[in-house]
N, C-alpha and C positions, 0 to 999 in steps of 0.2 A: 423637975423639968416641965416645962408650960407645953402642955401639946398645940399643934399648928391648927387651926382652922375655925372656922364657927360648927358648933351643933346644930340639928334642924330643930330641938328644941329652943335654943337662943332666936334663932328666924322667926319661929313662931309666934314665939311671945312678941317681937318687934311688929310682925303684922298685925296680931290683932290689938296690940296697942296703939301702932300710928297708921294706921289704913288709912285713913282720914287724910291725915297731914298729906301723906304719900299723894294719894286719889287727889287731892286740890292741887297740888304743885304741877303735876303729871297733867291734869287738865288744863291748867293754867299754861304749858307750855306746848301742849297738842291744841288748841284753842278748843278741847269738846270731852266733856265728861266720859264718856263711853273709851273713847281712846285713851284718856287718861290713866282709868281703870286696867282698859289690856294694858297697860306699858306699867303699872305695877305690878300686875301680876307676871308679867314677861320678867320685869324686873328682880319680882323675889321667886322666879323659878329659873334666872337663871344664877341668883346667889346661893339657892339649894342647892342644884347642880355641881358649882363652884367653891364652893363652902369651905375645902380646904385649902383653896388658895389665899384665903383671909390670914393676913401674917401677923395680925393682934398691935402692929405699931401705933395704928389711928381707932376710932370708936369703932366697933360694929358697925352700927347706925348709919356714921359716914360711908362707910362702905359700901351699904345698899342704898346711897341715898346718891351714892354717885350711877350707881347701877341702874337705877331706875330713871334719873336724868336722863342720862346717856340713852336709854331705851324708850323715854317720853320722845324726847330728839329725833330716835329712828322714825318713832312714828310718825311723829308730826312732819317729814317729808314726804310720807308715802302721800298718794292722792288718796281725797276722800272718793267715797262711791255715793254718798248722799249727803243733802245737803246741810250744815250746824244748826241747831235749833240754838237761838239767842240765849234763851231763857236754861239752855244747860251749866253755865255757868256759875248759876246764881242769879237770884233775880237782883232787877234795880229796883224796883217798888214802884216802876213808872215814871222816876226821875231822869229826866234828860242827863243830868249832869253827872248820873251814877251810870249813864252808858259812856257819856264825854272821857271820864276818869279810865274808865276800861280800855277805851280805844286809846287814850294816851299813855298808857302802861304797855297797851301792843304795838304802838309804835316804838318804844326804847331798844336798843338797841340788845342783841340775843342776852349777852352778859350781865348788862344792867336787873332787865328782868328777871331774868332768873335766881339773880342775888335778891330784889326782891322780893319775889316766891319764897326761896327758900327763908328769907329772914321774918316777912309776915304770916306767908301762909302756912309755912311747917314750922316756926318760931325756934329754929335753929340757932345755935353762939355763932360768934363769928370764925370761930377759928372751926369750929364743926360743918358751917359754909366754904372756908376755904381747902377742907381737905374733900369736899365735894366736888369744888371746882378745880381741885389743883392749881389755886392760884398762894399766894402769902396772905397773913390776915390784915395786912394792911391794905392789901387790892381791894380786899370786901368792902375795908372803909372805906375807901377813895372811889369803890363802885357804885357803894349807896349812897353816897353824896353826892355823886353826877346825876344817880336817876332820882334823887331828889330834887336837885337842879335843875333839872330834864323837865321833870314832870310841875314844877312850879310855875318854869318858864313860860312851857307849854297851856298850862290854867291860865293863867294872867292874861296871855295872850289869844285865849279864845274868846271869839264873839260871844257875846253874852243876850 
C-alpha cells in the first residue's frame, strides 16, 4: 500500500535542486528578487508543514510549484515598503530593448505570464504547467501562443 504524502526528505532534495528555477519565477511574478525568494521559502515551508496532504496523483514538483505560485501571488499584493531596484531582476546589459521586452512580458496579462515563467524560466512540460495552474494542457498551449502573439505584436508595434 502507497503511503499518503511527501517526505521532508523528497522537499529537500526538490529545493536544493530547483531553488533557482523556484527563486526566478517567484521574482518574475513579485516584480523583485528578495520577495521572490520569501514566497519560496513561504512556499516550501508551507509544503513541509503540509506534506501529508500530497495525494501522489500529480508530480511532487507540481505540487510545490503551485504552492509557491500561489504564495509569489500573495506576495506580490502586499505593498512594497521600498522601492525595486531594476537591476534585481537580472540585468539588460544596457540594452533598451532588453528593458522594452521586460516591460512587455509585465504587461501580459496575469495568466499569460505566468505560463511564460513557468515554461521559460522553470522549463517546466506542459502538462506539469497545467497541473500548476489548474488549467488543461491545452489552455497552456492556447496561453503561450496568445503571449506569444501578445508580445510579437506588441515588439513590432513599438517605436523604434
Amino acid at each position: 500500500m502507497r503511503r499518503k504524502g511527501a517526505t521532508p526528505a523528497q522537499l529537500e532534495t526538490l529545493y536544493l535542486e530547483r531553488f533557482g528555477h523556484f527563486a526566478r519565477v517567484a521574482a518574475a511574478i513579485c516584480g523583485d528578487l528578495d520577495r521572490g525568494r520569501d514566497a519560496v521559502q513561504a512556499g516550501f515551508t508551507a509544503a513541509v508543514r503540509d506534506r501529508r496532504s500530497f495525494r501522489g496523483s500529480g508530480s511532487l514538483e507540481a505540487w510545490v510549484w503551485r504552492i509557491v505560485v500561489n504564495e509569489a501571488r500573495r506576495i506580490a499584493r502586499e505593498p512594497l515598503t521600498e522601492p525595486l531596484e531594476t537591476a534585481e531582476l537580472g540585468s539588460s546589459n544596457g540594452r533598451p530593448e532588453a528593458t522594452g521586452l521586460r516591460e512587455q512580458i509585465a504587461a501580459l496579462p496575469e495568466r499569460q505570464r505566468e505560463t511564460l515563467f513557468l515554461r521559460y524560466y522553470a522549463d517546466l512540460d506542459y502538462r506539469t504547467i497545467a497541473q500548476v495552474l489548474g488549467v488543461e494542457v491545452g489552455t497552456v498551449s492556447a496561453t503561450l501562443n496568445a503571449a506569444h502573439r501578445n508580445l510579437r505584436r506588441n515588439i513590432q508595434e513599438a517605436p523604434r
